[in-house]
C-alpha positions in Angstrom: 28.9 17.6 13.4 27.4 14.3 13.9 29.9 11.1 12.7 28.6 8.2 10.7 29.7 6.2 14.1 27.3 8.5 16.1 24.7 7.4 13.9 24.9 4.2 14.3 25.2 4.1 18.2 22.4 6.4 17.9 20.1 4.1 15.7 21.4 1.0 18.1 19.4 2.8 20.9 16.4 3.7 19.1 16.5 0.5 17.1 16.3 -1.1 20.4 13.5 0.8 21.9 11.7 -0.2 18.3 12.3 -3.6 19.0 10.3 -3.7 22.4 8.0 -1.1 21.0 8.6 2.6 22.1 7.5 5.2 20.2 10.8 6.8 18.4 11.5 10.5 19.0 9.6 13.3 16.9 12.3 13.8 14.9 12.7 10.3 13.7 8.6 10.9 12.0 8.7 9.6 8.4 6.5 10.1 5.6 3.7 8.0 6.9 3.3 10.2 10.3 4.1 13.6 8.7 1.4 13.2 6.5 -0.8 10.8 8.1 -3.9 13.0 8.2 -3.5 14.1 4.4 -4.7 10.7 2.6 -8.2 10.4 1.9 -10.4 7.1 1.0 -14.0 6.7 0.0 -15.4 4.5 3.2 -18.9 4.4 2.2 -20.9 2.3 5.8 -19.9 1.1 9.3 -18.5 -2.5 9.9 -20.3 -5.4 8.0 -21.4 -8.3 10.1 -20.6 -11.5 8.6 -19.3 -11.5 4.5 -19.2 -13.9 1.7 -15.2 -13.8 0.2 -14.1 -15.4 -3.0 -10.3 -15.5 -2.3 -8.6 -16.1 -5.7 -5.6 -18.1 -4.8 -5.5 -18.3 -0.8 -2.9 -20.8 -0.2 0.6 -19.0 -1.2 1.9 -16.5 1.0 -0.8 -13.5 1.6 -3.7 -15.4 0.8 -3.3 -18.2 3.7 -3.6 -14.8 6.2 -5.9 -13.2 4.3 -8.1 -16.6 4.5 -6.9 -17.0 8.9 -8.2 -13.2 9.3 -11.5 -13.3 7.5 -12.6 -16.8 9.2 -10.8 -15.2 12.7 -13.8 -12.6 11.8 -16.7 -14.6 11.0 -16.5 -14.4 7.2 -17.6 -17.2 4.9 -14.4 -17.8 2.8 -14.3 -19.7 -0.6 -11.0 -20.1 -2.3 -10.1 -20.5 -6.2 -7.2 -22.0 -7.4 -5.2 -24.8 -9.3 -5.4 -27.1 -6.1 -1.5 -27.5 -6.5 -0.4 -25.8 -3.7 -0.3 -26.0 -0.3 -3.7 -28.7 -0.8 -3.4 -29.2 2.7 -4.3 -26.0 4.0 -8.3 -25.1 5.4 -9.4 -28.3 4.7 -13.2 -26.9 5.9 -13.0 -24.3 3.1 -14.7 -24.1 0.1 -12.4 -24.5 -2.7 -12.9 -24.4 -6.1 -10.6 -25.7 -9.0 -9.6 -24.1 -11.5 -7.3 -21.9 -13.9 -7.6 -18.2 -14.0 -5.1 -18.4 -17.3 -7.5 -21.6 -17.7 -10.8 -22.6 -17.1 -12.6 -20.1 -14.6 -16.3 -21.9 -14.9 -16.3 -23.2 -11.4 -17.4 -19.4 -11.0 -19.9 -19.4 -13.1 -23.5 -18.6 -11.4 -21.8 -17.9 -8.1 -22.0 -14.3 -6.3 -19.7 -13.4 -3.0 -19.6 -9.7 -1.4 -16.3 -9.5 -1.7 -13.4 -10.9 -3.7 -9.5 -10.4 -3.1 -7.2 -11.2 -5.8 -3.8 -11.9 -4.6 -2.8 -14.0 -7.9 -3.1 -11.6 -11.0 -0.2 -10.5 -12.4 -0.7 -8.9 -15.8 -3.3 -7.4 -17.4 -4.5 -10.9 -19.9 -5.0 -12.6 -16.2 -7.3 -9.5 -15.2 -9.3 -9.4 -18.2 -10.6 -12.9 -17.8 -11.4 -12.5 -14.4 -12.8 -9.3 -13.8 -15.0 -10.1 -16.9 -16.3 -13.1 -15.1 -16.8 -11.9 -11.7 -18.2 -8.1 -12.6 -21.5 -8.6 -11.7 -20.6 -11.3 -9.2 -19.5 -9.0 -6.4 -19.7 -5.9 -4.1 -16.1 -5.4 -3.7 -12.9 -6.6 -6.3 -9.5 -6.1 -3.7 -6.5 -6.5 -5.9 -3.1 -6.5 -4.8 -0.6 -4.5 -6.7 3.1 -3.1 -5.5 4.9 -0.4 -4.9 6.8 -1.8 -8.4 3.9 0.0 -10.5 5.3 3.6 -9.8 7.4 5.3 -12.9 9.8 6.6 -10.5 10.3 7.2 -6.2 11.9 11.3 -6.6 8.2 13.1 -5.7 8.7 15.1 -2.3 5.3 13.1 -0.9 5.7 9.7 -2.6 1.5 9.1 -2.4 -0.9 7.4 -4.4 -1.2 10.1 -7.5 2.6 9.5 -8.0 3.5 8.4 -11.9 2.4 5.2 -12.9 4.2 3.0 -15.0 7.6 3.8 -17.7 7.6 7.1 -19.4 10.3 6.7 -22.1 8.8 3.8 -24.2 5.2 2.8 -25.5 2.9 0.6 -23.3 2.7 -1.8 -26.2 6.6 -2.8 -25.3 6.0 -3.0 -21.2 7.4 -5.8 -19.5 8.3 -6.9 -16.1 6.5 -7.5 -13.4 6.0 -3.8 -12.1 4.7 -2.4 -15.5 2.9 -5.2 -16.0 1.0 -4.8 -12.5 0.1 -1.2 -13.9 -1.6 -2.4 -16.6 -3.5 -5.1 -14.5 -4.8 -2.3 -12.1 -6.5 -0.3 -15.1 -8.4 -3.3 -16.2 -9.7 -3.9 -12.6 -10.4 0.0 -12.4 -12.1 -0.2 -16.1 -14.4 -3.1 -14.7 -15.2 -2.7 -11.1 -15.2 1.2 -11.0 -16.1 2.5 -7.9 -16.1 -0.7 -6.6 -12.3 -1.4 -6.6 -10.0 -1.9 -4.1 -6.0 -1.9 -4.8 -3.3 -2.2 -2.6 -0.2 -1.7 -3.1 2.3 -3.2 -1.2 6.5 -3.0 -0.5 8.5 -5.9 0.7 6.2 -8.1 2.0 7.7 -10.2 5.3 6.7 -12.5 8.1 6.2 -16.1 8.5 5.7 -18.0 5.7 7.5 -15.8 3.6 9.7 -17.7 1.3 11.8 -14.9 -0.5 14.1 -14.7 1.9 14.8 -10.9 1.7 13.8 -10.2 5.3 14.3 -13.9 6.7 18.0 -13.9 6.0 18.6 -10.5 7.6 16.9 -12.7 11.1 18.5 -15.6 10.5 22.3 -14.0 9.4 22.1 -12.0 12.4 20.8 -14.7 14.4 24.1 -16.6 13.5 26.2 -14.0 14.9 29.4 -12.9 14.2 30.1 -10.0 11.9 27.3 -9.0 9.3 28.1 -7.2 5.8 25.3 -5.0 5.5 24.9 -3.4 2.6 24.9 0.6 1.8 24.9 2.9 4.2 23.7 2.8 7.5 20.7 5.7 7.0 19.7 4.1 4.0 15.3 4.1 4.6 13.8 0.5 4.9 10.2 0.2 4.3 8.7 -3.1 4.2 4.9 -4.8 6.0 4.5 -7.3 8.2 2.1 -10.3 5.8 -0.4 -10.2 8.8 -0.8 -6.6 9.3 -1.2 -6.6 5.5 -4.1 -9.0 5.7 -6.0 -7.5 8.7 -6.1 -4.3 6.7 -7.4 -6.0 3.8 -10.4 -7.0 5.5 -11.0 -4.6 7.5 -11.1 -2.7 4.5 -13.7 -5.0 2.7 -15.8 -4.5 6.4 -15.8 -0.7 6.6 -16.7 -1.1 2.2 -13.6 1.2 2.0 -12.7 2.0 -1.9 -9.4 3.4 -3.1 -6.0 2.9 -4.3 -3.6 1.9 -1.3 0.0 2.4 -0.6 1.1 0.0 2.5 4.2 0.8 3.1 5.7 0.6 7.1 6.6 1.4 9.7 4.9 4.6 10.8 8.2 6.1 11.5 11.0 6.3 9.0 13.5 3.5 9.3 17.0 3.0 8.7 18.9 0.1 7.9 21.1 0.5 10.9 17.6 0.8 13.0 16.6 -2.3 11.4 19.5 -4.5 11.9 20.2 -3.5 15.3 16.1 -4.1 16.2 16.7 -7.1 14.4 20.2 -7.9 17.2 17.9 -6.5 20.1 15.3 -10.1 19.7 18.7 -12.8 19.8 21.3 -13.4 22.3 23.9 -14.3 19.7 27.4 -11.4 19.8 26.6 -9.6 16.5 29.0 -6.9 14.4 27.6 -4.8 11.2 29.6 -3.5 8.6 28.3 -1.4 5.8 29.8 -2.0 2.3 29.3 1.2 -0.1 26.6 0.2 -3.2 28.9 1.0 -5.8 31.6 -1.2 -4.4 29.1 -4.2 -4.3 28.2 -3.1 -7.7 31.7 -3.3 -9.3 31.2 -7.2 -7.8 27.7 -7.8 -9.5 26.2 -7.2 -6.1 23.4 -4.5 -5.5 19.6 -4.9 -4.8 18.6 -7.0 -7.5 20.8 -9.4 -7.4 20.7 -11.8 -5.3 17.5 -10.0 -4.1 15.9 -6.5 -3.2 14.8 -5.1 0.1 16.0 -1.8 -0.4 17.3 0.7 -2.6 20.2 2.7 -2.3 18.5 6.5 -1.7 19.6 8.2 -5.0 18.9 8.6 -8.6 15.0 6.9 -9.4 15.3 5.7 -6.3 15.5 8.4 -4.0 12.0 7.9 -2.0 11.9 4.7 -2.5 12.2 3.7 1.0 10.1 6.7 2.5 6.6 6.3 0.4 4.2 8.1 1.5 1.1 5.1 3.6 -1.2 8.5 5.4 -4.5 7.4 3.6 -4.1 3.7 4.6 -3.4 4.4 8.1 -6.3 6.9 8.2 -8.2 4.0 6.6 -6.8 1.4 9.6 -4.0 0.1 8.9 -1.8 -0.9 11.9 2.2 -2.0 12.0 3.2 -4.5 14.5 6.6 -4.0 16.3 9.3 -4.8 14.2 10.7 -7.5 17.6 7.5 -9.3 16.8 7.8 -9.4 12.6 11.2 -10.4 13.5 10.8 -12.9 16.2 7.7 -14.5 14.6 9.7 -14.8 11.8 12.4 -16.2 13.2 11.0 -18.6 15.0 9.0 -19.9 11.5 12.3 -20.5 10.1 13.4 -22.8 12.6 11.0 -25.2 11.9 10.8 -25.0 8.3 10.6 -28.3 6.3 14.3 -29.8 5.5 15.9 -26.7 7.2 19.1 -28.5 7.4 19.4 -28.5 3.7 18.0 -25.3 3.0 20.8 -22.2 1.6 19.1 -18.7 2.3 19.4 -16.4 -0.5 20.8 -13.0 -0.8 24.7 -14.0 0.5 25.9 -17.1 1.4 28.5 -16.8 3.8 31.5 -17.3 1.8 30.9 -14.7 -0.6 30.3 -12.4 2.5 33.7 -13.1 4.1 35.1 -12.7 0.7 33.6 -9.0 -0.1 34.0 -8.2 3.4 37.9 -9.0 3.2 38.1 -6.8 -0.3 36.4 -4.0 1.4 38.8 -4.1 4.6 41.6 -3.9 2.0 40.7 -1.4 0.2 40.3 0.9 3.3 
């Protein structure tokens, strides 16, 4: 009978043949490959030649890739936003000012074939936008999350999964997963067959400002050893920013309609295939040990607090890490290794802005000497 040490010298090895990026064994195929030829979307014509996009937002975290990939392509790109952040950014852009809580006239009288909506978050936001631009496009891509699903126990966690919470009325939904449900509707309600939604995990990658995959590169990075939370076959799902935003238009080029989960890798993960992937990309001596979740609990640490990346595997949460992406990869999507997410990432970090007085979230280090000491003790 295999040993929780075997499995972690096992997922070492594959971990490191992810890192380069070998193809892991058959038996290590997760939801994505087992049912990758299941999903279906509506592509409706061959690649378009060159595109008008209306970007709403465009200079936070997806939307500066999104905006890279579509000009990379040929696309004319306009952006819309509060000019506020990140001003700097594609100064030969287009870019329009404005408030989509505010004043959206500076799209007034405008038409684009596209338009991808990174910025809405609840369902007021959608209104006043989908009402201005639903005779102003082709194409309305909106990005959702994984969040908007009621629960993660289905045995295929797909698209047609339960949206939203069951055990109260809509009128008392809050947060930012239910309110992301009620968003979608009003872009379905508006756009119709025109709609696009995606709906992502954890997204990571340079730029990403979170933190929840940045300090797993950077901890490790440090060296030494690594409290790592769970258990070490705990599914990880999580995309890389840039794969997300090649799929996005590539999706608006193919005029590809549907409802998107965008969940990777292709093969299941675990948490000790990510951490060791993650050790394979530095040269610093590294140790990992996994603290059980209820013991973090009883100190007021689990997934959402400090931060989430994943879930412990039980409960609502069961699938959570192993949702079901089949019908975006039949649509094109593509994961990149996780040695380049991680070394890309990695190196963004280093040159961040006022690194030197920068504290990672999720642990600092003397909590995680502290918890790690309790746990050893309690062994």
């Amino acid at each position: 009978m295999a040993t929780r040490r075997d499995f972690i010298e096992r997922a070492g090895a594959l971990a490191g043949a992810a890192a380069l990026g070998v193809a892991a064994p058959s038996g290590a195929a997760g939801a994505n490959s087992a049912a990758r030829t299941t999903g279906k979307a509506d592509v409706r014509k061959g690649s378009r030649q060159t595109m008008s996009i209306l970007i709403l937002g465009g200079t936070g975290f997806i939307g500066p890739w999104v905006v890279r990939r579509a000009i990379a392509r040929g696309h004319e790109v306009v952006l819309f936003n509060r000019g506020q952040t990140n001003v700097h950014l594609f100064p030969h852009v287009e870019k329009l000012v404005g408030d989509r809580d505010g004043d959206l006239s500076a799209l007034q009288g405008r038409r684009w074939d596209a338009v991808v909506d990174n910025s809405g978050y609840n369902a007021n936001q959608l209104e006043r936008s989908v009402d201005m631009l639903k005779d102003a496009t082709d194409q309305y891509l909106f990005t959702s999350t994984r969040a908007v699903y009621h629960e993660f126990t289905a045995p295929v966690m797909n698209e047609e999964a339960p949206l939203g919470p069951r055990d109260i009325p809509e009128s008392e939904w809050v947060g930012y997963g239910p309110n992301k449900v009620l968003a979608e509707r009003v872009v379905r309600e508006g756009f119709g067959d025109r709609t696009l939604i995606a709906r992502p995990p954890v997204v990571v990658g340079p730029g990403d400002l979170t933190d929840r995959f940045t300090y797993w590169v950077d901890r490790i990075d440090d060296g030494g050893e690594v409290l790592v939370w769970g258990d070490p076959t705990d599914p990880v799902q999580f995309v890389d920013v840039r794969d997300l935003a090649e799929f996005y238009i590539n999706l608006l080029e193919h005029e590809t309609r549907g409802v998107f989960n965008t969940n990777g890798p292709e093969a299941e993960l675990s948490s000790a295939e990510l951490v060791y992937g993650i050790r394979a990309i530095t040269a610093s001596p590294v140790s990992f040990t996994w603290v059980d979740w209820d013991f973090l609990a009883q100190r007021d640490l689990h997934p959402q607090n400090p931060l989430p990346f994943w879930q412990p595997p039980r409960g609502r949460y069961l699938n959570y890490g192993r949702m079901d992406s089949s019908r975006a990869i039949a649509a094109g999507l593509r994961f990149r290794s996780l040695a380049v997410t991680a070394s890309h990432t990695l190196d963004w970090h280093r040159n961040r802005e006022n690194l030197g007085n920068y504290q990672l979230r999720v642990f600092n280090r003397d909590v995680e000497a502290r918890v790690l000491a309790e746990w050893k003790a309690a062994r």
